[in-house]
VOGU-3710 file (C-alpha; in Angstrom, 3 decimals, decimal comma):
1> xxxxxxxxxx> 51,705/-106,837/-83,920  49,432/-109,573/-85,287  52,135/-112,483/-84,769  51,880/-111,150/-81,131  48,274/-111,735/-80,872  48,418/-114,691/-82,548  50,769/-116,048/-80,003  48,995/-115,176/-77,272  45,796/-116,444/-78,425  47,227/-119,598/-79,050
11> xxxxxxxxxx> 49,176/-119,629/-75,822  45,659/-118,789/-74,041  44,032/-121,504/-75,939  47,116/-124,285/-74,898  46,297/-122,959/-71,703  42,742/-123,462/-71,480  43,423/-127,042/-73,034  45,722/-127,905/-70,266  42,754/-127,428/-67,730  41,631/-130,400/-66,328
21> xxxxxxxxxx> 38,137/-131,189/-67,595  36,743/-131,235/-63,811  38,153/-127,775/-63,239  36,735/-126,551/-66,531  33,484/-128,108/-66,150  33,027/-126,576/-62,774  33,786/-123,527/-63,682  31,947/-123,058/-66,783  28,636/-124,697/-65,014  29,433/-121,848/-62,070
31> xxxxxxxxxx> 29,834/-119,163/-64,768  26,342/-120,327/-66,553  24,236/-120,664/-63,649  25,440/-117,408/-62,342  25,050/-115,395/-65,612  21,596/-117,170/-66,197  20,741/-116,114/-62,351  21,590/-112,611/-62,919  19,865/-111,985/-66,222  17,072/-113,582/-64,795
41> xxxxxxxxxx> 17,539/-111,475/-61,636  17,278/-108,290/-63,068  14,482/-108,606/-65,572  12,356/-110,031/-62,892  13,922/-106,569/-61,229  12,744/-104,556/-63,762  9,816/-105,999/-64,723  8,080/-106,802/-61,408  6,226/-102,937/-61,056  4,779/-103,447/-64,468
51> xxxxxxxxxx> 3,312/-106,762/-64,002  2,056/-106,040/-60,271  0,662/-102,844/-61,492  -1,335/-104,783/-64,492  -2,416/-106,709/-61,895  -3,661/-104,072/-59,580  -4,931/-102,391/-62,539  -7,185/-105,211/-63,239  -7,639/-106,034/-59,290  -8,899/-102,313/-59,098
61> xxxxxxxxxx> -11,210/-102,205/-62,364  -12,856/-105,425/-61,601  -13,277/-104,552/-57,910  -15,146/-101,158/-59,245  -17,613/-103,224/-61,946  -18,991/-105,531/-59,061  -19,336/-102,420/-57,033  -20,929/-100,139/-59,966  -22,860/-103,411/-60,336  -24,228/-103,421/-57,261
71> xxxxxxxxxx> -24,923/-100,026/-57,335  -26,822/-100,177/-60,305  -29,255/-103,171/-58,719  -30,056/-100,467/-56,172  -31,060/-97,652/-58,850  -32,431/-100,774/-60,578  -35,312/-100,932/-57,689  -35,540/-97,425/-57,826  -36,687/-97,377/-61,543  -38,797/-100,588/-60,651
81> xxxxxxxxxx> -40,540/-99,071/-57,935  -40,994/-95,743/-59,014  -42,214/-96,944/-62,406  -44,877/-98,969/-60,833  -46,084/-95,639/-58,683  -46,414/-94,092/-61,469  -48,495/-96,123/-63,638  -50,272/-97,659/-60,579  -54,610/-97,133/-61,328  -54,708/-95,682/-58,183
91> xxxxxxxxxx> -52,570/-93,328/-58,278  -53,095/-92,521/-61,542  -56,828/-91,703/-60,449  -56,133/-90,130/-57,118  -53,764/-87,431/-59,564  -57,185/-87,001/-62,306  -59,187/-86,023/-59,431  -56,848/-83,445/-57,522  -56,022/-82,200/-61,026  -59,822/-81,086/-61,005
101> xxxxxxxxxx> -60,483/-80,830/-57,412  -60,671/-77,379/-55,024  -60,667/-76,688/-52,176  -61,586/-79,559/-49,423  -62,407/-81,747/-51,580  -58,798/-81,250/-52,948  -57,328/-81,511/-49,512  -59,424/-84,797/-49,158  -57,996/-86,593/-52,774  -54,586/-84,950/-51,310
111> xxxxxxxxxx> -54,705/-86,873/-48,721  -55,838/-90,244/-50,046  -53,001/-90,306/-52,347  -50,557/-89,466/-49,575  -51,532/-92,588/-47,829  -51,409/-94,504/-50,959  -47,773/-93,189/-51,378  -47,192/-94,707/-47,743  -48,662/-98,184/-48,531  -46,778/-98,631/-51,382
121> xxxxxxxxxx> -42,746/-97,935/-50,184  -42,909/-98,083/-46,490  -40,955/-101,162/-46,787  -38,696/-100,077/-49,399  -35,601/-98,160/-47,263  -33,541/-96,625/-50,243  -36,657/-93,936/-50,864  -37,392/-91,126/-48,720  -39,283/-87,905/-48,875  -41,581/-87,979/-51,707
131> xxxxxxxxxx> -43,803/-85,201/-53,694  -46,010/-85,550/-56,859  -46,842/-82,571/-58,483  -50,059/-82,560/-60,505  -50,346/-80,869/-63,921  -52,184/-78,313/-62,213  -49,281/-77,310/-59,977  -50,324/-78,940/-56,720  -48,449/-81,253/-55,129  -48,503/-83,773/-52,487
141> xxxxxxxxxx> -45,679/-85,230/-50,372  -44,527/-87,633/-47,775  -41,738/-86,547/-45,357  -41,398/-82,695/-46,777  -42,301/-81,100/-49,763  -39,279/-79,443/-51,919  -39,034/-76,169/-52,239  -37,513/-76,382/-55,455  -40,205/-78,661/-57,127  -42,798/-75,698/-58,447
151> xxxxxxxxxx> -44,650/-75,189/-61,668  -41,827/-72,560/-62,858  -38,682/-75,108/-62,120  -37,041/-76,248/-64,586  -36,745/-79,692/-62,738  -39,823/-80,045/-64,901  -38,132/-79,725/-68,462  -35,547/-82,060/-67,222  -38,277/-84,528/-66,399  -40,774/-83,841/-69,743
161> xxxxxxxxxx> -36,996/-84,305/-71,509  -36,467/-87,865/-70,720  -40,344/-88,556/-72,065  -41,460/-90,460/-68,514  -37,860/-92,095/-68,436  -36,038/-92,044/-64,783  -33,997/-89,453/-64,161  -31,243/-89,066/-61,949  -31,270/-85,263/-60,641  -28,222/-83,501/-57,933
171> xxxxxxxxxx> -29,867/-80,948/-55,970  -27,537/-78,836/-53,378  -28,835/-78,424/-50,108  -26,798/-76,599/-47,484  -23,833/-76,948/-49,947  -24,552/-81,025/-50,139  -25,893/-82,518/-52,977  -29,190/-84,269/-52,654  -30,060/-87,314/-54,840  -33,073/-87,076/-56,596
181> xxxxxxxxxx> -35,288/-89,410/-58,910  -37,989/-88,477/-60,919  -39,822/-88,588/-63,531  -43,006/-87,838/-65,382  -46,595/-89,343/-64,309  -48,113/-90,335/-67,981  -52,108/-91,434/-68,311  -51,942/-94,807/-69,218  -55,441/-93,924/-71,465  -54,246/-91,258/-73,642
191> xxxxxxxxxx> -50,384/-90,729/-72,323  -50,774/-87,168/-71,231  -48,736/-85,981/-68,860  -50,992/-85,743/-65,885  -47,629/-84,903/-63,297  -44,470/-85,305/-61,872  -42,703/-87,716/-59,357  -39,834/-86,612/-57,170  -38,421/-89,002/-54,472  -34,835/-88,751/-52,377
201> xxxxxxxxxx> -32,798/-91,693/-52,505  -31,101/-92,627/-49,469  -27,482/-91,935/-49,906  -26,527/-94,074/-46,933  -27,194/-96,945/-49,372  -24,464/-95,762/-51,738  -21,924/-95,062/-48,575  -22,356/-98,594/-47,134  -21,512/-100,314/-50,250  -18,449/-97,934/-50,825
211> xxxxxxxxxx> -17,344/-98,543/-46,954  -18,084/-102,842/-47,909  -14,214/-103,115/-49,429  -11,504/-103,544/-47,366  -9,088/-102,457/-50,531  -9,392/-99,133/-50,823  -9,309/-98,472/-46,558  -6,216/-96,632/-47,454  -7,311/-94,421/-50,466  -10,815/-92,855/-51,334
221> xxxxxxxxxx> -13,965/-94,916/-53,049  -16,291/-92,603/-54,166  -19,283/-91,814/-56,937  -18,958/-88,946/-58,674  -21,984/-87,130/-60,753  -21,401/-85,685/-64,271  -20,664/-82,560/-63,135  -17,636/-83,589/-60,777  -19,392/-83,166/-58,109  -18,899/-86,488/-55,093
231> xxxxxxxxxx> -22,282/-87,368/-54,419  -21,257/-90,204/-51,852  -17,872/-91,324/-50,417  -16,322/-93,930/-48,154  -13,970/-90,761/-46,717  -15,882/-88,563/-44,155  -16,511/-84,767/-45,208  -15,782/-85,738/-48,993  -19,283/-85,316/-50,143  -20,426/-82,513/-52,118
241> xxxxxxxxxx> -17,162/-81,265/-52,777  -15,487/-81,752/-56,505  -13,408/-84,380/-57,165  -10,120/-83,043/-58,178  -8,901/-85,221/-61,088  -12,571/-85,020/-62,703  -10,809/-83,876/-65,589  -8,705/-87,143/-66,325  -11,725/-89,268/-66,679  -12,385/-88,595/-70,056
251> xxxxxxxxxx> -12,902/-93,020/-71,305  -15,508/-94,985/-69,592  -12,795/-97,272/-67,933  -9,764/-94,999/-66,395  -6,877/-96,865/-64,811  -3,501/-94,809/-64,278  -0,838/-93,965/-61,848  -1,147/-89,951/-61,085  2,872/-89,221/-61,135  2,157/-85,825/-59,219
261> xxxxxxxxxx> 0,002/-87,129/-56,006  1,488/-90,414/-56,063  -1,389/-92,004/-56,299  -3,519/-94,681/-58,721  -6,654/-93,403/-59,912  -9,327/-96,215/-61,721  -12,701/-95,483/-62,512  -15,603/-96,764/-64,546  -19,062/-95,550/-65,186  -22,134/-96,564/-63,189
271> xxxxxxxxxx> -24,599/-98,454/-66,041  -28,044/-97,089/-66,245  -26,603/-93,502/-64,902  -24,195/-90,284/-65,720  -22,505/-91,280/-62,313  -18,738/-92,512/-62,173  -17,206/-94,544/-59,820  -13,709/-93,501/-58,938  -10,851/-95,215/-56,766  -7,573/-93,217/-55,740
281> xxxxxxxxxx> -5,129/-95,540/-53,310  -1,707/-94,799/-52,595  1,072/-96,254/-54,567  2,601/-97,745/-51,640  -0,335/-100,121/-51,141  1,106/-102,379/-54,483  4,517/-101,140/-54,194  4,972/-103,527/-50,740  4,121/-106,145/-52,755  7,219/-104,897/-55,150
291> xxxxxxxxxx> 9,252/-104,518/-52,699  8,825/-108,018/-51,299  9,077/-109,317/-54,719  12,644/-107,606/-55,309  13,654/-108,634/-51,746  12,263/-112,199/-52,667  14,358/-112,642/-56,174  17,421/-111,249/-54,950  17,309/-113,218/-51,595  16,443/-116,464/-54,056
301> xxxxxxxxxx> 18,898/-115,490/-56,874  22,152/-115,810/-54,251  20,934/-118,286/-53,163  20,879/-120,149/-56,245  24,212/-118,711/-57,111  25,437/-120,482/-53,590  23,846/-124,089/-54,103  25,097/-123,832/-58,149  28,446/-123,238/-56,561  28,450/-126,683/-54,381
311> xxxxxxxxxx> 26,159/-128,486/-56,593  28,723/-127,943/-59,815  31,795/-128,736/-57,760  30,229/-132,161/-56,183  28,757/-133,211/-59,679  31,925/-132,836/-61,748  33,528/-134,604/-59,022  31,608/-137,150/-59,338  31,415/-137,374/-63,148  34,898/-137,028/-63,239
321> xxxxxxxxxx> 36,488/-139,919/-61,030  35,615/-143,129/-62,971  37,080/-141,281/-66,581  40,313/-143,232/-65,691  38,472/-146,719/-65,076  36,803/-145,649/-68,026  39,308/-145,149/-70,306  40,850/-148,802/-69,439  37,793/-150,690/-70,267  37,571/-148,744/-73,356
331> xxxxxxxxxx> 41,246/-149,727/-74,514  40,520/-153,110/-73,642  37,641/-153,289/-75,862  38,743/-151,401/-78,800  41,257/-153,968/-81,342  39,997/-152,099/-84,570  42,654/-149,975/-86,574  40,772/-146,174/-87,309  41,838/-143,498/-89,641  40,719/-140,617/-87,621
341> xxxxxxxxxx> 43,028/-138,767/-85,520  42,476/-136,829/-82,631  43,568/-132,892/-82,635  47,261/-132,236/-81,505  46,183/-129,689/-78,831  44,124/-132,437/-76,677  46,501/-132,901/-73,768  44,323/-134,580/-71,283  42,176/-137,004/-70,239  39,478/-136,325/-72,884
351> xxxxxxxxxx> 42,187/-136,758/-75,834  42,347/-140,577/-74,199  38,781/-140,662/-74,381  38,796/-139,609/-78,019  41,033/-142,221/-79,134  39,123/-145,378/-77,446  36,086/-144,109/-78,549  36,768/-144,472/-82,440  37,677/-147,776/-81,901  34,588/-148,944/-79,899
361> xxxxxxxxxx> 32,286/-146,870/-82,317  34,194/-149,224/-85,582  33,635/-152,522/-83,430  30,150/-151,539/-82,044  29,428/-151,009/-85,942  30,568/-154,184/-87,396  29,203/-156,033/-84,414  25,643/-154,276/-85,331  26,362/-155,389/-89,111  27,175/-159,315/-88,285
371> xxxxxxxxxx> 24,344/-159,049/-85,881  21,721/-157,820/-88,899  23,198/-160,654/-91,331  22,912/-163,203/-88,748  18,749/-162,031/-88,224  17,727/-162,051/-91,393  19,642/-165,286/-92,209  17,309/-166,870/-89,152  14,517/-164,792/-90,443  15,066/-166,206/-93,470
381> xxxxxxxxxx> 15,675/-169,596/-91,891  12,273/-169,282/-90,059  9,885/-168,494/-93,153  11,396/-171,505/-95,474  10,684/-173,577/-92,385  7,213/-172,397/-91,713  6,693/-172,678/-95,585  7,833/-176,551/-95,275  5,355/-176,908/-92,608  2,483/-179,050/-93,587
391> xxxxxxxxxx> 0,322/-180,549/-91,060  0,803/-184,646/-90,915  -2,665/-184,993/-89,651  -4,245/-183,833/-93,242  -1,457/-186,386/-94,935  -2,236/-188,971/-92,582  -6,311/-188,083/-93,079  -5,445/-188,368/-97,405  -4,060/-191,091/-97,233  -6,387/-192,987/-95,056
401> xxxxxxxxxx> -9,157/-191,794/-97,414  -7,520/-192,635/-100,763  -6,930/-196,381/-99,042  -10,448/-196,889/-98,144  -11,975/-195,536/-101,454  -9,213/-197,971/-103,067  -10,220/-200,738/-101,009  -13,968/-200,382/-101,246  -14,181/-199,533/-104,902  -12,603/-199,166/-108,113
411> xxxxxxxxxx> -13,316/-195,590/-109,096  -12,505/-192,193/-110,605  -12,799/-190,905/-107,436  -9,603/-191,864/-106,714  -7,785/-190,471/-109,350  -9,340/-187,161/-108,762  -8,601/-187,180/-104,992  -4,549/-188,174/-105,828  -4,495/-185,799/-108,526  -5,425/-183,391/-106,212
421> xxxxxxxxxx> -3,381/-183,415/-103,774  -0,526/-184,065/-105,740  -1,114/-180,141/-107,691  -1,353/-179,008/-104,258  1,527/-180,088/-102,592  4,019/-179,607/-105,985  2,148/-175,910/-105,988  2,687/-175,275/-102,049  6,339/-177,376/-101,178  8,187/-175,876/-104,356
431> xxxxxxxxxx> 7,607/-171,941/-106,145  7,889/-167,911/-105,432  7,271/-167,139/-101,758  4,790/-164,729/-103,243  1,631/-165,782/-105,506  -1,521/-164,085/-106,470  -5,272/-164,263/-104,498  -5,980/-166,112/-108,169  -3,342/-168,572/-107,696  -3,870/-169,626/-103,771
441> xxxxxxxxxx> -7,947/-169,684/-104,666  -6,622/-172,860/-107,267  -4,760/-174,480/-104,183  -7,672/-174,194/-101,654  -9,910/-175,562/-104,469  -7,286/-178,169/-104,424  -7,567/-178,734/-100,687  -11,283/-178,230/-100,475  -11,823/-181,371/-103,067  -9,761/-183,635/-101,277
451> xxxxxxxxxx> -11,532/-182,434/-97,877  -14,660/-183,154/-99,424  -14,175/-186,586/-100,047  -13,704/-187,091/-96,093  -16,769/-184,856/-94,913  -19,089/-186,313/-97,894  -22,344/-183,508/-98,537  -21,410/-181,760/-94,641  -18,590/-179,477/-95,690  -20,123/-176,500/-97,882
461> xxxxxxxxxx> -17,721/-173,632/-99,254  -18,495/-170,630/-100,582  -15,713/-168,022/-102,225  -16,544/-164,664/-102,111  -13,702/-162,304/-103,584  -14,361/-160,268/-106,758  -12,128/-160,340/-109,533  -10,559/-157,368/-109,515  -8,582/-158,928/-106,115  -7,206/-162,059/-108,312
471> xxxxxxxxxx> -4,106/-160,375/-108,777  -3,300/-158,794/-105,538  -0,398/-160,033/-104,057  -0,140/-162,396/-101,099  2,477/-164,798/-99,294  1,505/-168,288/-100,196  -0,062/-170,199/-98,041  -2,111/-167,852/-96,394  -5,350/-168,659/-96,497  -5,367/-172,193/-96,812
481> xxxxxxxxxx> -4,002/-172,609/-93,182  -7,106/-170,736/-92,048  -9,493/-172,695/-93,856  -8,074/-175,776/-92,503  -7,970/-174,542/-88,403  -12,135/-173,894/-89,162  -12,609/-177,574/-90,271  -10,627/-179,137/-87,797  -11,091/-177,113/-84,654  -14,352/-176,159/-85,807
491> xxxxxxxxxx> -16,613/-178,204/-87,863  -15,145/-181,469/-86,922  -16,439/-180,765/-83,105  -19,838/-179,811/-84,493  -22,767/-181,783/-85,064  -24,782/-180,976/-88,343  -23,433/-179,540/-91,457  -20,267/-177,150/-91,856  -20,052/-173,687/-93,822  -17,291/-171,762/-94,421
501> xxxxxxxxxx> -17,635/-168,597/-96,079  -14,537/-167,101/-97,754  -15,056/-163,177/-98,439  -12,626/-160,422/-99,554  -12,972/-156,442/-100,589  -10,765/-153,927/-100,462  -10,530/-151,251/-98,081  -8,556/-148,223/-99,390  -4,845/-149,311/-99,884  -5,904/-152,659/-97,858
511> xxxxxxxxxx> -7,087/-156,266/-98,747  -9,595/-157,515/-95,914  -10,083/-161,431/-96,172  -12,395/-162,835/-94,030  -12,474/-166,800/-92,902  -15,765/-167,580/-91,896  -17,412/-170,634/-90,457  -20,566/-171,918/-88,034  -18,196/-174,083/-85,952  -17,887/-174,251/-82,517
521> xxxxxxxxxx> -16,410/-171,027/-81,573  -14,581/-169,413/-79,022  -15,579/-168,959/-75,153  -15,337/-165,565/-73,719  -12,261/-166,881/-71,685  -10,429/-168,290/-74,609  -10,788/-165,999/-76,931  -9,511/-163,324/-73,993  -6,888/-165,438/-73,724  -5,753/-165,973/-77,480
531> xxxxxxxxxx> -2,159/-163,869/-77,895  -1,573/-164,199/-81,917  2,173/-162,443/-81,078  3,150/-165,220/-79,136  3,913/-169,143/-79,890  4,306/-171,130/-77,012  5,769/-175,005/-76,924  2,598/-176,075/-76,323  0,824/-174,334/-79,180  3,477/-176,492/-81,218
541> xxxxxxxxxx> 2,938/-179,955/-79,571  -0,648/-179,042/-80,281  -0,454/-177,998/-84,385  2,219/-178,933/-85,933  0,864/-177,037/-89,271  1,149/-173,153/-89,933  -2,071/-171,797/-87,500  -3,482/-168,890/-87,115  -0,341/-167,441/-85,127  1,965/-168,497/-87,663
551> xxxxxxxxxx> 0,493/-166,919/-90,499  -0,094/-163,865/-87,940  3,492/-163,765/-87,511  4,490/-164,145/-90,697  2,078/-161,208/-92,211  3,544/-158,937/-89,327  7,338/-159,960/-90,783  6,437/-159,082/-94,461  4,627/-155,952/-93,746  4,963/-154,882/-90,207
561> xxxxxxxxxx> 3,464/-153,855/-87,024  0,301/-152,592/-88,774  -1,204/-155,690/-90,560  -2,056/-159,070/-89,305  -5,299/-161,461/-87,924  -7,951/-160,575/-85,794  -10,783/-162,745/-84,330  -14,295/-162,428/-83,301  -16,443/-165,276/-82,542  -19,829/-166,440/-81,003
571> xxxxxxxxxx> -19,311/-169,637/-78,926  -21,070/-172,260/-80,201  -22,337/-170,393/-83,463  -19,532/-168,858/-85,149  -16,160/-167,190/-85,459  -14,284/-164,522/-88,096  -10,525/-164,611/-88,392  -10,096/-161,315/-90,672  -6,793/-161,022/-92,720  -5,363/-157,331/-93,487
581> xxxxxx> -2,873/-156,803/-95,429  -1,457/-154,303/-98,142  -2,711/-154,190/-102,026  0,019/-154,918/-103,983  -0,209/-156,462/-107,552  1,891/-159,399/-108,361
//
């Protein structure tokens, strides 16, 4: 039984080998794309009610906070203005005097206050009929008195509760609930209660800001006291009856779908109030938006399924027609004998391929491995010549200086000048390609006493390099090159005495030398224009010697991308060419 399956596996696989890679490209980019589509298909499917309810969810609760928001500006004014009633010296006074007035003169402090009561909110909309009640038990009003506002109510303990805070109050008038704010009236002296405030506030204030969102046209927006009990509505004939799902708003922010009404119910609470604010819309208002989205992935989804289709079949195509060109250039260029050998059960083109490629991968390989030798042979080739590279116009300058000191006098001088450049060219033509800071310091000294001679008292060097950096490690000829670019294309063109300043520290795992002198500088436009990574013909004509590009270059080739020269310079006053390179001890 298993030498059965074993054949027919193998027979499938022979099979599936014998495919011709177009065919079996096609298909398998067909059969990815359209799997991939699918999957993608149906969790969008499945997923798209959650995420569009989330998002009506949030839509809904953030809708309801600007609106409690609003709402609460409104009672807001009501505190604001009823607070200021209350504690207003007038009124305060008016209430004193009615609380111990009879009779006319009662009637006459009555009315005083009344009008008082007038001045002050006739231009406020949201209040309406008002009555103070007097510690006494009489009362005065605007509008109409209520009935229910006597010294036996127990409005009053509501009101002396709160301890002259506002308080929001639902009366029920004609089976509709009233809105009521009140609170107590407290002597500002001695803060005795000396009454009570009760005003109506305008309802229609509440409705227009319900009936102000366009949203929830289809469902219900309404405010709901603590009780249950819809105090205002943007539905007709919903106020004053109780709100049916009063018991599911037990958190202060409610968003859920209500499986048995098929509805969504959100609601938060109002700040500064016991009220609630509670949405209900139909489920079908979001669900369109599902539906489109289903209708929109499937319609998309075959229709990526289609394009896939075409775009697979035209792309292997494509891929697939220049294998045979292919595979003749690549027997052409492979001549190398290879070890490797392809597996039996590649029958077609790609088995070709295979072959062709091991050789090209051996030649590409030892073509990459004569290439290497060859560059660092030239590398090689380069730094021996730059090393040999000693500028004729210093010889030329020596010699001319040793002849006229011979000619003109018999001296010591002389022997001191040949001496000295005889230690530094032996120390600078022969050697390591490495020395120490120590070691070039000795062959600039030998350098700076032969310049000397030729500049007399004008050439002054200083050398400023602790100790510590004598034996860091640098390529020879270094600095020297440096020194010698400041004195000849910069002192020599200046009038007056030359300094060059020779300074060196280290800066973490660096060495910073810097080559200073008071020549004659860069311009702006030169120094713009100075490319250290570049050597052109007529930078050679120019200095035959190693310059500042060449030792540039050659710091980059020792120790890469990250070290080299920089310059700064004044025109006309001075100019820095810093060295960085590693610290390494020699």
């Amino acid at each position: 039984m298993k030498c059965k399956i074993s054949k027919r596996l193998k027979l499938f696989r022979d099979s599936i080998y014998r495919i011709s890679v177009q065919h079996l490209v096609a298909a398998l980019l067909i059969l990815l794309i359209t799997v991939s589509t699918l999957a993608i298909t149906g969790i969008s499917y499945t997923l798209s009610e959650q995420i569009i309810s989330k998002k009506n969810s949030k839509y809904c609760i953030d809708i309801l906070n600007e609106i409690s928001t609003n709402i609460h500006t409104k009672l807001k004014e009501v505190d604001s203005l009823t607070t200021y009633i209350c504690y207003n010296e007038t009124v305060q006074s008016q209430i004193n005097k009615m609380n111990h007035a009879r009779g006319d003169s009662f009637l006459y402090e009555k009315k005083i206050l009344e009008k008082e009561l007038i001045n002050m909110t006739v231009a406020n909309e949201s209040l309406k009929e008002m009555t103070i009640m007097t510690s006494s038990g009489q009362s005065a009003w605007i509008s109409q008195p209520y009935p229910e506002f006597t010294s036996a109510s127990p409005i009053l303990d509501t009101l002396y509760s709160q301890q002259g805070s506002l308080c929001w109050i639902t009366l029920d008038k004609e089976d509709t609930p009233t809105i009521i704010a009140g609170r107590t009236i407290n002597d500002l002296g001695v803060q005795k209660i000396i009454g009570y405030f009760l005003v109506r506030f305008d309802d229609k204030l509440l409705t227009d800001i319900l009936e102000q969102k366009e949203y929830f046209k289809d469902g219900s927006l309404c405010i709901v006291d603590g009780k249950g009990t819809i105090l205002s509505s943007n539905q007709p004939g919903e106020r004053g009856k109780m709100y049916p799902s009063f018991h599911l708003l037990t958190e202060a922010t409610v968003s859920k779908k209500l499986d048995d009404s098929q509805e969504w119910l959100t609601s938060c609470i109002i700040p500064g109030s016991e009220w609630r604010l509670v949405s209900t819309i139909p489920n079908i208002s979001y669900e369109k938006e599902i539906i489109w989205l289903r209708g929109c992935v499937i319609i998309i989804a075959l229709a990526m399924i289609i394009v896939a289709i075409f775009i697979s079949i035209a792309i292997t195509r494509q891929l697939f027609l220049p294998l045979d060109k292919l595979c003749q250039m690549m027997k052409s260029v492979g001549k190398g004998d290879f070890n490797v050998s392809k597996p039996a059960y590649y029958q077609n083109d790609i088995g070709v391929l295979y072959d062709y490629f091991i050789d090209m991968v051996k030649e590409v390989r030892n073509l990459i491995q004569t290439t290497n030798q060859q560059q660092l042979l030239l590398q090689k080739t380069e730094l021996n010549s730059l090393r040999m590279q000693i500028n004729p116009h210093f010889i030329y300058n020596t010699l001319e200086s040793i002849k006229w000191i011979a000619y003109m006098n018999d001296n010591k001088e002389i022997v001191i000048m040949v001496k000295a450049l005889g230690d530094f060219m032996r120390s600078n033509i022969s050697g390591p390609e490495f020395i120490t800071i120590e070691k070039e310091l000795e062959n600039i000294h030998c350098y700076l006493t032969i310049q000397k001679f030729r500049y007399n008292d004008k050439l002054d060097v200083r050398i400023d390099i602790p100790p510590d950096l004598y034996h860091a490690k640098i390529p020879k000829l270094l600095i020297q090159p440096l020194i010698e670019n400041s004195i000849v294309h910069g002192l020599e063109q200046k009038a007056g005495d030359g300094k060059i300043i020779i300074k060196g520290i280290r800066e973490q795992e660096d060495v910073i030398i810097d080559i200073i002198d008071n020549g004659i500088g860069f311009s702006k436009l030169s120094l713009e224009n100075l490319d250290l990574d570049f050597i052109s013909p007529e930078d050679t004509r120019k200095n035959g010697g190693l310059g500042m590009k060449n030792v540039h270059q050659r710091i980059k080739m020792y120790y890469g991308e990250s070290y080299g020269l920089s310059v700064t310079s004044e025109y006309g006053i001075r100019t820095c060419v810093r060295i960085r390179i590693p610290y390494q001890e020699l």
